[in-house]
matplotlib code that plots the C-alpha trace (Angstrom):
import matplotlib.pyplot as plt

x = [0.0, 1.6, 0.0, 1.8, 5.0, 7.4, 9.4, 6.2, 5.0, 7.5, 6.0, 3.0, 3.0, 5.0, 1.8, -1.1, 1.1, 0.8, -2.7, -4.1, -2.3, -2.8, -6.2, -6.0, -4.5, -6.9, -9.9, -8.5, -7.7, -10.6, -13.2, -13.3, -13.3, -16.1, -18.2, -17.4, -18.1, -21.9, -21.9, -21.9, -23.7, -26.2, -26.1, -26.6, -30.3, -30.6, -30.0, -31.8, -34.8, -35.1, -34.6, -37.1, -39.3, -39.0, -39.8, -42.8, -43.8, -43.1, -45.7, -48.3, -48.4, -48.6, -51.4, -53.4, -52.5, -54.1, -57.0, -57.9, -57.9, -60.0, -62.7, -63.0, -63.5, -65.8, -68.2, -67.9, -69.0, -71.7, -72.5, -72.7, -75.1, -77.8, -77.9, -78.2, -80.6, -83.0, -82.7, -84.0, -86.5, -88.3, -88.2, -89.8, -92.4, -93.4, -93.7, -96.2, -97.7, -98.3, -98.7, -101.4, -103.5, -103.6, -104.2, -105.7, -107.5, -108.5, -111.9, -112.0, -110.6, -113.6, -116.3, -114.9, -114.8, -118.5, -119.3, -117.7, -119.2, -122.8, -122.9, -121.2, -124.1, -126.6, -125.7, -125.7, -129.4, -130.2, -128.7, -130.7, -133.6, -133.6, -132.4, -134.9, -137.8]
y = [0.0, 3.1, 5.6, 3.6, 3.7, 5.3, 6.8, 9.1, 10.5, 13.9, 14.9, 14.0, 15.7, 18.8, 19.0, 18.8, 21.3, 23.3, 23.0, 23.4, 26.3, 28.6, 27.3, 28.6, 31.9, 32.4, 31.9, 34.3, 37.2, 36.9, 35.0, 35.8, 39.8, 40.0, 37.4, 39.7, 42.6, 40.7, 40.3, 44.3, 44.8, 42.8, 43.9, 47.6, 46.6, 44.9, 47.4, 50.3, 47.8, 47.5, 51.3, 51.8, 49.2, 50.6, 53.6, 52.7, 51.0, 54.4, 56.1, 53.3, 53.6, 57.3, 57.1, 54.5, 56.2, 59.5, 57.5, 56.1, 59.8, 61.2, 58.3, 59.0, 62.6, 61.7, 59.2, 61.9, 64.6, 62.4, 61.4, 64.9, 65.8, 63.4, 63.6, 67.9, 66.4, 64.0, 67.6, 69.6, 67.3, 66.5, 69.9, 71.0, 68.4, 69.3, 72.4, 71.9, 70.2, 72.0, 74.8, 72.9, 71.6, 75.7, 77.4, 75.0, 72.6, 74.1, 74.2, 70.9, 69.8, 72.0, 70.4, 66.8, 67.6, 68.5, 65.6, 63.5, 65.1, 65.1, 61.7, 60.8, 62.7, 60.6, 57.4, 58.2, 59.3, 56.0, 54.0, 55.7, 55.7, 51.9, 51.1, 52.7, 51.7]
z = [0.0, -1.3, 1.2, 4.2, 2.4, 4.8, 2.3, 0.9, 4.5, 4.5, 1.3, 2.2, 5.4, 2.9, 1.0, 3.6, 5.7, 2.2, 0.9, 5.0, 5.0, 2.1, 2.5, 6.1, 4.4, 2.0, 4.4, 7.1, 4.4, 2.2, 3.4, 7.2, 6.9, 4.4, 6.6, 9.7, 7.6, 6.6, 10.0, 10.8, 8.7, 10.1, 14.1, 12.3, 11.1, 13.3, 15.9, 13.9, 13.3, 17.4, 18.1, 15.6, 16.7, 20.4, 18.9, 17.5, 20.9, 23.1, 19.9, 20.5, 23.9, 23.8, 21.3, 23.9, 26.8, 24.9, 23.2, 26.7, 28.3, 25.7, 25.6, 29.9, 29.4, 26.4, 28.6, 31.4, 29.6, 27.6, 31.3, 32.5, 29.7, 29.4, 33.2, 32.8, 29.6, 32.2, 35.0, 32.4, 30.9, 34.2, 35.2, 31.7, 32.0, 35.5, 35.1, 31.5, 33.3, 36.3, 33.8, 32.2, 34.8, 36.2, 33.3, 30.0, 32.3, 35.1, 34.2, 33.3, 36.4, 38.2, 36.0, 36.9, 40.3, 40.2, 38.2, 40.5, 43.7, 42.2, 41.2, 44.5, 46.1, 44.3, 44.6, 48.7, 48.1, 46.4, 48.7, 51.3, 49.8, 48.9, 52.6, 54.5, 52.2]

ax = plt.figure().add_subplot(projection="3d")
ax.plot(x, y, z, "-o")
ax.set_aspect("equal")
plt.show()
């Protein structure tokens, strides 16, 4: 077997020492910086993707923090106004109404008063009279 022979191993060990090495040379001067260099290049967007991402995280939490404020003041004030609305309204209708019964329907109110005393009246006579007949 010719790769055992004794007499071949210094030049074989010559060329593996060789080919390793300006392989190992060629890797470290051309290969390795532009892979480091990728590798920047990389961390960079990386790095300006977070800062932008953080930034756009500090903007949405300003924008919910502010949405969230303006909807309370919005259901406070819509709050404040139907309850001022119901005030008003119950006020307005006691008053028309009170308004009414004085002035539109008094009379009315006197006539069914009458009506309602007069025919109390005579159903106390007819009871009276059929009782004691």
């Amino acid at each position: 077997m010719p790769q055992l022979d004794k007499v071949t191993y210094m030049s074989q060990i010559f060329w593996l020492i060789v080919v390793f090495g300006s392989f190992y040379l060629f890797v470290w001067k051309s290969l390795l910086p532009s892979i480091s260099q990728i590798f920047k290049v990389r961390q960079k967007k990386m790095d300006s993707n977070n800062s932008g991402f953080n930034i756009y995280k500090e903007e949405q939490a300003s924008v919910t923090e502010s949405y969230d404020h303006l909807l309370s003041r919005a259901l406070s004030e819509s709050r404040q106004l139907f309850v001022e609305t119901s005030d008003f309204s119950n006020t307005w209708l006691n008053n028309s109404i009170k308004d009414i019964n004085e002035k539109t329907l008094l009379s009315v109110n006197e006539d069914y008063i009458t009506i309602l005393g007069d025919l109390g009246g005579k159903k106390h006579l007819i009871k009276n009279c059929i009782h004691h007949s």
